[in-house]
N, C-alpha and C positions, 0 to 999 in steps of 0.2 A: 504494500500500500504506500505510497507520495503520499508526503505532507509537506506543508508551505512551510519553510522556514522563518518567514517575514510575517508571522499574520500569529499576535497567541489570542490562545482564544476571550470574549469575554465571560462578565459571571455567566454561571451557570444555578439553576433552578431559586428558589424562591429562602431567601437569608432568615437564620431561626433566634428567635429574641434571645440574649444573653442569658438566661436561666435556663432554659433548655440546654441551649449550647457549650453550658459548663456542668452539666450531670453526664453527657455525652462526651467532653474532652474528659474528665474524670475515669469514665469507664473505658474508653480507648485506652489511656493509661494505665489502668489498672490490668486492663488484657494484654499487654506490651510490657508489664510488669517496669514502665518508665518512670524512674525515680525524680527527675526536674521539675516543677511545679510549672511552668511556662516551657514555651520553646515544640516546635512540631516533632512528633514522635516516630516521622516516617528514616528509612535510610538515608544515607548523605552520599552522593555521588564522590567519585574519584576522578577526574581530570588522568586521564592517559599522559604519560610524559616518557621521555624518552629514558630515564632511569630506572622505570617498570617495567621493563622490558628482561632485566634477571631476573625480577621479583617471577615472570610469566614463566620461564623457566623453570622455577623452584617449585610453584604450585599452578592447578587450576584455577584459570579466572574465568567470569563470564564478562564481555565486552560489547559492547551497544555502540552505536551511533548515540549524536548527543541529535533533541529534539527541544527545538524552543517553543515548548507547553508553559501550561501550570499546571504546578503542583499539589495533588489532591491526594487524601487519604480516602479510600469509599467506605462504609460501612453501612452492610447491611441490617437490615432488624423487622421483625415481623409487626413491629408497633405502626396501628394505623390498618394493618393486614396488609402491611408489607411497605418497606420505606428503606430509600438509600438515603444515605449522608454522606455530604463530599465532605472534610476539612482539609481547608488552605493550610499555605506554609506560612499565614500570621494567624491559624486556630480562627479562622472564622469560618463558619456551616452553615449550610446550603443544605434544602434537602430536593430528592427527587420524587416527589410522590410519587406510589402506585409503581414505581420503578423493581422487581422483584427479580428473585433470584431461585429457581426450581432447584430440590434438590436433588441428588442422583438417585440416591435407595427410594425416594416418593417425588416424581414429579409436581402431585397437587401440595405438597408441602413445602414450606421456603425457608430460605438461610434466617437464621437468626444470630445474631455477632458475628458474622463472617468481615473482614476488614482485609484489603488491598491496600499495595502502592503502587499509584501509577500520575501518570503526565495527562490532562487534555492538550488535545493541540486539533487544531483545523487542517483537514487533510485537503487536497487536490481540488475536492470536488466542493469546497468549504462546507465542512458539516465538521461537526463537532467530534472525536474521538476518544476512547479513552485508551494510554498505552498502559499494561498493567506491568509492574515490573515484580512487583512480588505476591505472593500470598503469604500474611502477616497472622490470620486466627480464623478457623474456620468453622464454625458453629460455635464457638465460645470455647476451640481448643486454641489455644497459644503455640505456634507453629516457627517462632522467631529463631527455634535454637535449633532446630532440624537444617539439615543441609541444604542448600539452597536450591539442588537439583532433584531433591523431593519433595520440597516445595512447591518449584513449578512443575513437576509432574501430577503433585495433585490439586493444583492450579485449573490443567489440563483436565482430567479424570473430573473432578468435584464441584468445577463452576463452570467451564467454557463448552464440554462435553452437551450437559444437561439442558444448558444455555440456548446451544445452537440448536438442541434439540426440540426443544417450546418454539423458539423463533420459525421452524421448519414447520413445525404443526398451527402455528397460530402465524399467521403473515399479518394479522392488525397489530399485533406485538410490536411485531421489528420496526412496522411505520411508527409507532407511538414511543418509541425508546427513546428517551435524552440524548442519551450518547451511542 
């Protein structure tokens, strides 16, 4: 998929009153088990440099293109019967209404604390994206300390799988999607 390098996206869905939106950074926190009181709970990019380059040697790395998005935490939660929340990289939240997430063992059943990291960015066709780079907790397991290539394995398997497979049976879905 192309995406525009010149264009980040703007907000996205509908900003949640600061009481809400600090019961919600609280419990992201606490599912991330992140000890700072402030400050965004997602990973922190590495800048490729040409002295990385032993480090590649020594171990496996995973390596991406850089994307100029923004940066969103998603989480899901059945509240409402079913609702995503994006938070920014200054902890401010958005929600997606109606926006749901099928789960693999019960398609009519949805994620609840399921939490991503990824980027929105405006692809080619300008619509909205979301790149997901990690899976961070999934049904309310904390997945942070697992290897990161069985993370997005069951990244793969537990969200994207299920995903594509609602969107395939319901096409109002995939028109009505945020992102």
């Amino acid at each position: 998929m192309a995406y525009s390098l010149n264009q980040r996206p703007d907000k996205i869905g509908v900003r949640l009153d600061d009481k809400y939106a600090n019961s919600l950074s609280l419990r992201i926190k606490e599912l991330l088990r992140y000890k700072h009181e402030e400050g965004f709970p997602g990973s922190q990019p590495v800048h490729f440099e040409s002295g990385h380059v032993e480090l590649l040697e020594k171990e496996n790395y995973y390596v991406r293109d850089k994307s100029d998005g923004k940066r969103y935490i998603m989480f899901f939660t059945t509240v409402d019967g079913g609702t995503a929340f994006m938070m920014d990289e200054s902890c401010q939240f958005r929600t997606l209404a109606g926006f749901k997430l099928p789960l693999r063992s019960n398609p009519n059943q949805m994620h609840n604390e399921t939490m991503m990291d990824g980027e929105v960015i405006i692809d080619t066709d300008n619509n909205k994206r979301y790149l997901i780079f990690d899976l961070m907790v999934l049904n309310g397991i904390t997945l942070i300390e697992r290897p990161y290539n069985k993370r997005l394995g069951m990244l793969k398997a537990d969200v994207l799988e299920p995903l594509n497979a609602e969107l395939e049976k319901n096409m109002g879905m995939k028109t009505n999607l945020p992102l």
